[in-house]
Every structure is written in structure tokens, then in C-alpha cells.
C-alpha positions in Angstrom: 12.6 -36.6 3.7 13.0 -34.5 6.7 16.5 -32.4 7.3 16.9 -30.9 11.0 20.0 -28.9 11.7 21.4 -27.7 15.3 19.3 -25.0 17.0 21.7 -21.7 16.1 23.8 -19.6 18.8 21.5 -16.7 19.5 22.1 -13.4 19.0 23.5 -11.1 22.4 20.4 -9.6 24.3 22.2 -6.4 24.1 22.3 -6.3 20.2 18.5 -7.4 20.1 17.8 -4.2 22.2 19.9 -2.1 20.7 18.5 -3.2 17.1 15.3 -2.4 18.4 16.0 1.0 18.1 16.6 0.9 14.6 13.5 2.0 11.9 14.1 -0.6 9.1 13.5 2.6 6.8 17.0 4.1 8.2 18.9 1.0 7.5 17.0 1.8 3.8 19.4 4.9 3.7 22.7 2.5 4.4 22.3 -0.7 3.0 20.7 -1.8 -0.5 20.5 -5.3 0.3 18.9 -7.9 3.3 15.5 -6.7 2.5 12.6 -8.9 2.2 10.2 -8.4 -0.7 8.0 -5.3 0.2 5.1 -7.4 -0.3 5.9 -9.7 3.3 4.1 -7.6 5.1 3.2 -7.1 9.2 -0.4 -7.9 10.3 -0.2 -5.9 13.2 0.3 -2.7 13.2 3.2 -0.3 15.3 5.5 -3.6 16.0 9.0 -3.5 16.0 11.1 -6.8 17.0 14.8 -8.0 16.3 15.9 -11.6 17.3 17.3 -14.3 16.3 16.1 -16.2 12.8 15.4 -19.9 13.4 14.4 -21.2 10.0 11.8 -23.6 8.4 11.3 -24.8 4.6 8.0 -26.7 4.1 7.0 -26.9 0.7 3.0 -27.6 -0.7 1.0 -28.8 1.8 2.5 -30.4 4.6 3.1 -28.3 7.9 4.1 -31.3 10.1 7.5 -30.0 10.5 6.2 -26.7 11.7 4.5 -28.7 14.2 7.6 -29.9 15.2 9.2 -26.8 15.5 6.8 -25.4 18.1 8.7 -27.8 20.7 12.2 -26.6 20.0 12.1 -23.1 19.5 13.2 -20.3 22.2 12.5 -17.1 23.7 13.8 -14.8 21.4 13.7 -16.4 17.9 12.4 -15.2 14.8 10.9 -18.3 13.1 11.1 -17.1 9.1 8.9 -19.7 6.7 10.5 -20.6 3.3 7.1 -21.8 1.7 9.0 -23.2 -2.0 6.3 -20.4 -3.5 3.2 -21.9 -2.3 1.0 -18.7 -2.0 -2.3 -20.9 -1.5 -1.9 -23.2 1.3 -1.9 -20.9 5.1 0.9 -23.2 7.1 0.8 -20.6 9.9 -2.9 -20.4 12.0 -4.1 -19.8 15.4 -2.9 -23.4 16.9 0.6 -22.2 15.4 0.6 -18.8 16.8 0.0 -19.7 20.2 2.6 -22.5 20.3 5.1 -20.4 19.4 4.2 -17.1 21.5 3.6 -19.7 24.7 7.4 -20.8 23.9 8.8 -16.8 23.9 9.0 -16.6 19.8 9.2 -13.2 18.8 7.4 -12.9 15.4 7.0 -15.1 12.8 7.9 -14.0 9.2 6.1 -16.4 6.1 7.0 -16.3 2.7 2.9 -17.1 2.1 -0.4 -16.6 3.3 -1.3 -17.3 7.4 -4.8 -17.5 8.7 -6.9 -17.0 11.5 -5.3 -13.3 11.7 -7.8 -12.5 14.7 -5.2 -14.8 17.4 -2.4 -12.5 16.2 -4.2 -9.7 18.2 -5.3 -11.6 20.9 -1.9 -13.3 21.9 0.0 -10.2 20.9 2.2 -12.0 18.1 3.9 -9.8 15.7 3.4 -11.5 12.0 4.9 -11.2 8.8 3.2 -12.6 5.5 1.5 -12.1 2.3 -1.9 -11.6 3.6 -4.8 -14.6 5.1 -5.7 -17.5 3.5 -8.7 -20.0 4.3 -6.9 -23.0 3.0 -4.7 -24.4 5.1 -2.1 -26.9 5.3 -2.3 -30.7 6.3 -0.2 -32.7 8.6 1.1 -35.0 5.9 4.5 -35.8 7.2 6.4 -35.7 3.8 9.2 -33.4 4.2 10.9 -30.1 5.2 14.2 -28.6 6.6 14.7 -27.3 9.9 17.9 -24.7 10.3 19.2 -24.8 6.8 19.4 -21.5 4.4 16.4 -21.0 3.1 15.0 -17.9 0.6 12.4 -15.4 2.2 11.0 -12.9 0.1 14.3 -13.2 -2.4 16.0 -12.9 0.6 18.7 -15.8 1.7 18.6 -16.4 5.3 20.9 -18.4 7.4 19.8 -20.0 11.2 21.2 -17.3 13.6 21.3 -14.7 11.1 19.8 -11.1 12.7 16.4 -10.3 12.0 14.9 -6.6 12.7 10.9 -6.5 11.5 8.8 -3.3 11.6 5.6 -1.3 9.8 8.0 -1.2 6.8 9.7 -4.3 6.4 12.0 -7.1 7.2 16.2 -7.6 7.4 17.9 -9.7 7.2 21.8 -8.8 8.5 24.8 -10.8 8.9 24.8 -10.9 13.0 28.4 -9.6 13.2 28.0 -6.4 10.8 24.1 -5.8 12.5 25.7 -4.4 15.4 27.4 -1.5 13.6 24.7 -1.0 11.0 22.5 -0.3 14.3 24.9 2.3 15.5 24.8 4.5 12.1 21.4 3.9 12.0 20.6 5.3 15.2 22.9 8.1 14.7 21.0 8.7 11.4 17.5 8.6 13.1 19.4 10.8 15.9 20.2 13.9 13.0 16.9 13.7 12.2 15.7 14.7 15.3 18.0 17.7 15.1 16.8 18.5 11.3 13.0 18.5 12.3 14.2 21.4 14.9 16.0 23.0 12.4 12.4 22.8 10.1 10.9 23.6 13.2 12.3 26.8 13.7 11.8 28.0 10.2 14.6 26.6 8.6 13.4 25.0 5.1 14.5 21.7 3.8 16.1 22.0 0.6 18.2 24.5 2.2 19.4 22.3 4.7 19.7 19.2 2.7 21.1 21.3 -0.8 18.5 20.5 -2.6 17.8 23.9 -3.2 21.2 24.4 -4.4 21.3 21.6 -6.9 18.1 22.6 -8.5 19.2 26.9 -9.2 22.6 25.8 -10.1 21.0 23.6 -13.2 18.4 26.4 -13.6 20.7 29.0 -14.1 21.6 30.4 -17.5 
């Protein structure tokens, strides 16, 4: 049985940008929660993209719907792969990958293996997954959802939901609190700038941060 929901309302190009200047590791300082599993990670290396999630669930085998997909998706979308826990079968290979950069997607995040990692490079398509896999999937035509909430990672995502992927992870944020989370993030990432002066010019760190502090005080007799 196949489920296909509405294509979601996509994210403003000025929050995309704007989360774009956000290192997911900042956000790691604000937020303990909206992470994917550390082990979803990027194949390419020095990417950073935020976008819109479109979402898939295929389970076992079958990567018809996937197929599908490639023909409605949109500049702009994250497409993030609920695989059921299928960490044998690659759904996502080179066929795949240049369907959806050809159609503007912005990275793909799967909860499983991908394969022929070698077109990720060549087409210049961020990925997100659990490392390659030579056995791929079929075009069986079973079943599958399109745009429903689906878990990545441990991590519920809903169609339209915020996604910001980088060299250390994947978020997922609610698309009307990622906007502010940005902000502080930026500002965060901003103070850093100004501590590494501060180290810089001779300043040392556990003076500036009171780490230094914390330690003598439980030193002290």
C-alpha cells in the first residue's frame, strides 16, 4: 500500500540562508534535542545545507516509491529516508542522485546505507547516511509513504520541517522556532570570534571562561 501526502509549504529563502550560517555544533550548545544519530553521517566533506525536509518511508527492499519521488520534488528540498531499520539494502545510488540534483534537491539524508558514493562527487550532492552498501534495492512496487512523519536517526521528522546538515550532523527544527535558534546561534559563533582574539592576544582560556576559577576554588583548603 502506497500513502502520498501533499508536497509541504517550503521554508522562506531567507531563513534557508540565514540557517546556513549556523555550525550544527553551535546549535549543540542551545538545544539538546532535533539531532539525528551521530552515526548518519555526510559523504562529502566541508558541506553545509538547510532546506526544506520532504520525506520518504520505504521499508526492505522496494525503492519504487523513491523512484517516484524524483518527479515531484523541488529546488530546495531536503529528501530524508525513513528506511524501517533496513541497514542492508542501498535505496539511494547513482541513478537516484542525479534525479534529484537535476530537479534542485539539496542533499539527501538516509537512515541506511547509499551506494555508488563516487556520483556524489561528481554531481556535487551533499549526502547523509550510514556508509555504502553493494546491495541495493529492487523496484518491487509494494509500499511506502510520501510526506508523512517518519523517524530518522531517532529523530521524528515532519514534511516541511527545517533541516540544517553539516561535517557534524543533522537537525531537525520546528520551522517557526529555527529562525530564532539561527540568530543565537550566530551570535554564539559571533563571541567566539571575539574569544579566539582574546586567546590571541595572550589571554588564556580558563580565565576567560572561569574555568580556572571553578577548579582553585574546589582546590583550596
Amino acid at each position: 500500500m502506497f500513502v502520498i501526502k501533499p508536497m509541504p509549504d517550503q521554508i522562506p529563502d531567507d531563513l534557508v540562508t540565514l540557517l546556513e550560517q549556523v555550525e550544527t555544533a553551535t546549535v549543540g550548545h542551545v538545544l539538546h534535542s532535533g539531532f539525528v544519530d551521530r552515526h548518519i553521517r555526510a559523504v562529502l566533506p566541508n558541506k553545509r545545507v538547510a532546506g526544506t525536509a520532504v520525506t520518504i518511508r520505504i521499508p526492505h527492499a522496494d525503492s519504487a516509491l523513491l523512484h517516484w519521488l524524483t518527479a515531484h520534488v523541488r529546488p530546495g528540498d531536503i529528501v530524508l529516508v525513513d528506511r524501517c531499520g533496513d541497514d542492508r539494502h542501498a535505496c539511494w545510488g547513482g541513478v537516484i542522485t542525479n534525479c534529484m540534483k537535476m530537479a534542485g534537491v539539496k542533499a539527501g539524508v538516509v537512515d541506511g546505507p547509499a551506494t555508488d558514493f563516487s556520483e556524489f562527487t561528481r554531481v556535487d550532492m551533499p549526502m547523509w547516511c550510514r556508509g555504502p552498501s553493494a546491495i541495493t534495492t529492487k523496484l518491487l512496487g509494494s509500499e511506502g509513504a510520501v510526506n508523512v512523519p517518519i523517524s530518522v536517526g531517532g529523530q521524528v521528522v515532519h514534511p516541511g520541517d527545517a533541516i540544517l546538515c553539516d561535517e557534524s550532523g543533522v537537525i531537525v527544527l520546528d520551522p517557526l522556532q529555527a529562525r530564532a535558534v539561527a540568530e543565537k546561534a550566530i551570535g554564539m559563533q559571533e563571541n567566539e570570534l571575539v574569544l579566539l582574539e582574546r586567546l590571541r592576544k595572550g589571554e588564556k582560556l580558563p580565565d576567560i571562561s572561569g574555568a580556572r576559577a571553578m577548579v582553585d576554588a574546589k582546590l583550596a583548603p
